[in-house]
Structure formats: structure tokens, C-alpha cells
N, C-alpha and C positions, 0 to 999 in steps of 0.2 A: 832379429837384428833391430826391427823397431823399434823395439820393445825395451829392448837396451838400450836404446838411446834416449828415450822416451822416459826412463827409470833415471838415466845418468841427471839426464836436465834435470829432473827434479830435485837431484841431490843437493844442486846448486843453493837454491833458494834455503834447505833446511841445513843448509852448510854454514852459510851468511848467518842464517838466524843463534846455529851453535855460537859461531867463532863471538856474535854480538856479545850475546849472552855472556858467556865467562869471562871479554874483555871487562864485561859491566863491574863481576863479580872480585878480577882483579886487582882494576885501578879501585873499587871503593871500600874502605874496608866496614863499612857502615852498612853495605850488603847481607852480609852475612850475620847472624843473631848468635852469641855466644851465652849459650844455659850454664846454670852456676854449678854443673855437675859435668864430670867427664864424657863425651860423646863419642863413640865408635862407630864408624861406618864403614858398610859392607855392603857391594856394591858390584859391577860390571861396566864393561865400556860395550857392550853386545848387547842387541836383546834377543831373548830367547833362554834355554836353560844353561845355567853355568855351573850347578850342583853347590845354589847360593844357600837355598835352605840347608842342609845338613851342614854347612859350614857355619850359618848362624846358629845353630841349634850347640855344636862344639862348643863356640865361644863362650855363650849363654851358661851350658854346662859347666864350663874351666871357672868361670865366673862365679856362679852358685857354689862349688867347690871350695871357695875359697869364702864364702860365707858374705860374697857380696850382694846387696839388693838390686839388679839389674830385670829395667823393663824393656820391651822390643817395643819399637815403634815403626810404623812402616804405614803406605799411605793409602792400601788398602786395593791397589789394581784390579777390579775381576770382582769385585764385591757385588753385589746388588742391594737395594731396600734398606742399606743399612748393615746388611749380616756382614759377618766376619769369613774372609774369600778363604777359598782351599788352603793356601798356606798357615794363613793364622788359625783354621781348625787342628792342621796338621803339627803346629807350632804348639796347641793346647794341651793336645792329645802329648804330645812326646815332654812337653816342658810345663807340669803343671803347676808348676811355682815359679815358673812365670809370666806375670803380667805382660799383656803384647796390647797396646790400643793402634788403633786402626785410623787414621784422620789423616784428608788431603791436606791437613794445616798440622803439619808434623812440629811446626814451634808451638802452637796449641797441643798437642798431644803429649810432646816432652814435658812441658807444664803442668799438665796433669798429671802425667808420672811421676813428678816430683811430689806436688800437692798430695795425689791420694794411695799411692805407695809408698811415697820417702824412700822414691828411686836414687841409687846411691851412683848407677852407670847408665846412662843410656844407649844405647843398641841401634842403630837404623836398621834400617833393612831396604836395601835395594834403593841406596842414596849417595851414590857417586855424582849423579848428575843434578841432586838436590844441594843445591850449595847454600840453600838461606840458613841453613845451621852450620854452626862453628866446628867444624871436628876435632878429637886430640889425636886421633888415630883415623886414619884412614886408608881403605883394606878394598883392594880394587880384585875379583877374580875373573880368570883367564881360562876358558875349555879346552884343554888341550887337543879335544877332536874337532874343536872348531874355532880355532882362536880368535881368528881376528876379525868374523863376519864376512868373508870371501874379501875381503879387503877394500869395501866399499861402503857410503855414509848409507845410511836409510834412505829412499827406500830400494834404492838399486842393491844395497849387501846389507850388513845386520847391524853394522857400526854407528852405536849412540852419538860419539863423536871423536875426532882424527883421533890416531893414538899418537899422536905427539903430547894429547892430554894428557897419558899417562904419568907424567913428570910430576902429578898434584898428589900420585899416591904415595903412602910413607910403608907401606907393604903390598906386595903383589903377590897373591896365590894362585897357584897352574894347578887346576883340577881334573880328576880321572887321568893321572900319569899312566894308571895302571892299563888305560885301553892305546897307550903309543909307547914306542920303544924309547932304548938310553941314549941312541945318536937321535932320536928325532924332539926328545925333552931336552936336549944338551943345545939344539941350535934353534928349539923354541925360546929357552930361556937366553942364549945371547939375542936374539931378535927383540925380546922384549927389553933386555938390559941396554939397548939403543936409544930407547926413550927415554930410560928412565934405570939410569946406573948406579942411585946411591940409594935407591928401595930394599931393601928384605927380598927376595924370592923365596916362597913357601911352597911345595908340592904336596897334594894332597892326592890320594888315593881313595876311593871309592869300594866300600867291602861291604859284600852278601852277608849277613848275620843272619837270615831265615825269612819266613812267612811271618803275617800275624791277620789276624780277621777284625773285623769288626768288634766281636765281643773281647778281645783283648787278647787272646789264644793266641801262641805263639807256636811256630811247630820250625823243625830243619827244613832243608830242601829235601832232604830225602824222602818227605811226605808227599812232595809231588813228580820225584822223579821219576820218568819211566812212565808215567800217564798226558794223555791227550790234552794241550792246553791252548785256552785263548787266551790272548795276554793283549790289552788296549790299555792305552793312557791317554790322558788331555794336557802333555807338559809342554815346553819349548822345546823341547828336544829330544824326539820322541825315540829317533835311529840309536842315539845311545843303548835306552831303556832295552829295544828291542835284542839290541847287539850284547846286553848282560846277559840278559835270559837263554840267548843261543850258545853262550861262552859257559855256560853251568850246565850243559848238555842237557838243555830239556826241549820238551818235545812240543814246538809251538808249533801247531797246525793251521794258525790262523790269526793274525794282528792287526788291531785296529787303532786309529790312530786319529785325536778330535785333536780340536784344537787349543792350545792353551788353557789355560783357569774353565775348561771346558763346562757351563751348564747341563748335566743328565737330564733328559726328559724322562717322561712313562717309555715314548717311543720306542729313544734309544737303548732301554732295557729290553722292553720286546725284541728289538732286532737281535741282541745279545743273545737272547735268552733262545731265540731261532737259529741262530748260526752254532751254538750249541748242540741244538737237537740235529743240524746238518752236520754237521761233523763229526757227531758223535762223541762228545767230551764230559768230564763231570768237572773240572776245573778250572774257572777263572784266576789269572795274574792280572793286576796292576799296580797302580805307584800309591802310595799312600796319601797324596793328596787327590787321589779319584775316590779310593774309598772313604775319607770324610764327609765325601759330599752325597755318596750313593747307599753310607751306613746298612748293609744288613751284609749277613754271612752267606747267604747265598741267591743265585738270580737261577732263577726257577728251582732246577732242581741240581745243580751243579755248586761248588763251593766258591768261595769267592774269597781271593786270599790277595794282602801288598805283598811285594818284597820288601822286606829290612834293609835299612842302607845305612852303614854309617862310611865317615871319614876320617880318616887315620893320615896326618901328617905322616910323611916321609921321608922329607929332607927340610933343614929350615926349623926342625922342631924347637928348639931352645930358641933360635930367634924368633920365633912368633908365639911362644910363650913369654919369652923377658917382653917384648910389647905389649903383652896384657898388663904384665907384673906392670909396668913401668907406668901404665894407666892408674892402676889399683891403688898406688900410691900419689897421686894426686887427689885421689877423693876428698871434700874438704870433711873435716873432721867434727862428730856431732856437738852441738855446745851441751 
């Protein structure tokens, strides 16, 4: 009970400091930096996972598809020394003709994406609440197994900030529909059309596509079904991940769970590699922004495989395609 009160007050002060902030952003319009290319942001009002990567990865795709030059820029969260964090490896690996720079000064970063790619779209990532860039689109996603942060600001629930913000996005997408049903997406989506009634709503669904390793091997699930597995990840959201792998009937005997943009040590290898030999397993599952960082096929003597995830629109699909199209044609044209 303390503790909850103790959480609430604190909400206060970083409540003030949100509402300050976007009044700032509001009345000036001198605030914000408008780059001489189109900007697309993709973003959360949550922190924690929103199933924002594979949806930037979509867009990025839809975009290359169409033969446009699109770099991701994002500010690099989880990074150390300089390296480039789990996302933006996992971002390399899946998207390798796409450029992705990494800087806390994301108007410097767009800049150089313009300069040394002759970036035709720019891409944020994970800049809803970055408002010093100008957006033409702006693309807010919503967890459908956790939408709204227990409905309280940081640090008492998960909420970046009120969702009465939600009014500033020009598209909202509800992801992993696929893990709630059609009356509980039907009065998620009127809840969210409260805030903000003249957005797009996009549902996206969340699809198994298989394993793949380190070395790039791909295989079904049926390579691992029926056999002993530990499956750990270091995402935001980790109950998901767990709740895929039990939904594909496989046999997790044991899950482990770090935290976010999680740094591997030697350590935490050894422990792996011990709870293995305790339970007697030859299979590791995780998410593919754990295997970027731990790169090899197998820890000790056990294999070591991501799951494949892609996103597959479900409902909303031609509206959040004509909002790409509708971007593509603003790009200014080469002299």
C-alpha cells in the first residue's frame, strides 16, 4: 500500500514535467525541426515491448519495395561504447539495405542520412515522444495484451504519457490482436477511438514463420517440436514471448527472463549452459534481438535457435498502405 502511494506521488512531478514539455512543443512552432525529406514516426505511448521492431522492419520493407531510399534513425537506447544496441543489429541482420544510424541527436542523424545515403524517407524509431523532428506521418503502436500501462504515468504504471496525447497521432496500430479475442479488440479499439477519433486504426497480428540460428539456417518449428526447451529473452515484454512458445505446443521446461536490451555476460552463459545440463535439454529458444548479441549456434552443447516473427496487417490494411503511398509522393524530386 505504501508503495503505491509512494509510486503515485511520484507520477505527479513527471506528469508536470510531460504536460510542460508538449505545451512547449505546442504553442512553438519553432520547436520542432522540419528535414527537407519526409519523416515517419513509429513510436509507443508505453514503455516496454510493443512488437515496434517488426513493425518497423514492415514499413522499411513496403518502402524498399517500392524502390525508395529509406534510412531508420533511432536514438540508440541500450547502446554502450558506441556499438549499435540489439535492435539495430537485429534491424541489420533482417534489413541489409538498410541504413539505420544510431545518435541521441536524431536531427544530426537525419542529416547525415540525407548527406551520406541521399535518404529519400526517413524512419524514426521509437519517437513518439521525440518531438524536436517534424513528422509527415505519425504512427503511435498500442499492445493489445497490454495496452495502456495498467493505466498509470511512470513510474507507478508504464505510461510515457496521459493518453489523451494520443490525439497527435495520424495512425494507430493495435498489435498481437492474434493473442485477444474479437469482443475484446472491438472495445479495445472504441477505447482508444476516445482519444483520438479521426486516426486510422491498424491491427496487426504477430506470425511464427520458424527458427533461424546464428549462422543464418532457417528450419520450421517442427525441428524443435516434441523436444526439451529453454527459451529466455531480455525484451520489454517478456510474458508475451513466453505465451507464443506455449501457444505452438512446445515443450518449455524452463524460462528465463533479463531485462530489456539485456547485456549477456560469460556468467550468464554458464548459468544457461548449467540449467541445461539440469534439465536435461539440447535446445535453446530466444528472440532475435538476444541472439544478435550472444551470436553463436550453440551454448555448450545444446542448439541455440530465435523464433521468426513477422507482422501481417489484419484489418486497416489499405489504410496503412495508402499512408505510406501518400508519404512516397511527397518526396521532393531529384534535380
Amino acid at each position: 500500500m505504501l508503495a503505491r502511494v509512494g509510486l503515485h506521488l511520484l507520477t505527479i512531478p513527471y506528469g508536470i514535467a510531460v504536460y510542460c514539455r508538449n505545451q512547449w512543443f505546442d504553442k512553438q512552432s519553432s520547436a520542432s525541426t522540419e528535414i527537407s525529406i519526409p519523416v515517419i514516426s513509429v513510436g509507443n505511448i508505453t514503455t516496454g515491448g510493443t512488437g515496434k521492431t517488426p513493425v518497423v522492419m514492415f514499413i522499411a520493407q513496403y518502402l524498399r519495395q517500392q524502390q525508395i531510399r529509406v534510412t531508420l534513425v533511432s536514438r540508440g537506447y541500450g547502446s554502450s561504447d558506441g556499438q549499435p544496441n540489439d535492435e539495430a543489429l537485429e534491424l541489420e541482420r533482417k534489413l541489409p539495405d538498410v541504413p539505420h544510424v544510431q545518435n541521441p541527436d536524431r536531427i544530426a542523424a537525419a542529416r547525415m542520412a540525407i548527406a551520406e545515403f541521399e535518404a529519400q524517407i526517413i524512419l524514426l524509431d521509437d519517437a513518439f515522444q521525440h518531438r524536436r523532428i517534424k513528422r509527415d506521418l505519425d504512427i503511435v503502436l498500442i499492445d493489445a495484451t497490454c495496452p495502456f500501462g495498467y493505466g498509470h504515468l511512470l513510474p507507478r504504471g508504464l505510461l510515457r504519457e496521459p493518453l489523451r496525447n494520443l490525439k497527435r497521432a495520424n495512425l494507430i496500430g493495435i498489435t498481437r490482436v492474434d493473442q485477444i479475442s474479437a469482443e475484446q479488440y472491438h472495445n479495445l479499439k472504441k477505447h482508444i477511438q476516445r482519444f483520438n477519433a479521426k486516426a486510422e486504426v491498424v491491427s496487426f497480428s504477430h506470425v511464427i514463420t520458424g527458427i533461424e540460428n546464428n549462422s543464418g539456417t532457417q528450419q520450421g518449428l517442427e525441428h524443435i517440436v516434441g523436444k526439451r526447451i529453454i527459451a529466455f529473452c531480455g525484451i520489454g515484454n517478456s510474458q508475451v514471448f513466453h505465451d507464443m512458445l506455449v501457444q505452438q505446443g512446445l515443450d518449455i521446461v524452463h524460462f528465463e527472463s533479463f531485462a530489456d536490451h539485456y547485456d549477456y555476460q560469460r556468467t550468464d552463459i554458464q548459468r544457461l549452459v548449467k540449467l541445461a545440463e539440469i534439465h536435461q535439454t539440447t535446445v535453446f529458444v530466444c528472440t532475435h534481438k538476444d541472439l544478435v548479441k550472444i551470436q553463436v549456434d550453440h551454448l555448450g552443447v545444446a542448439e541455440l535457435w530465435a523464433l521468426s516473427i513477422a507482422v501481417t496487417p489484419t484489418c486497416g490494411t489499405s489504410e496503412f498502405t495508402s499512408a505510406l503511398d501518400t508519404i512516397i509522393t511527397t518526396i521532393p524530386t531529384d534535380e
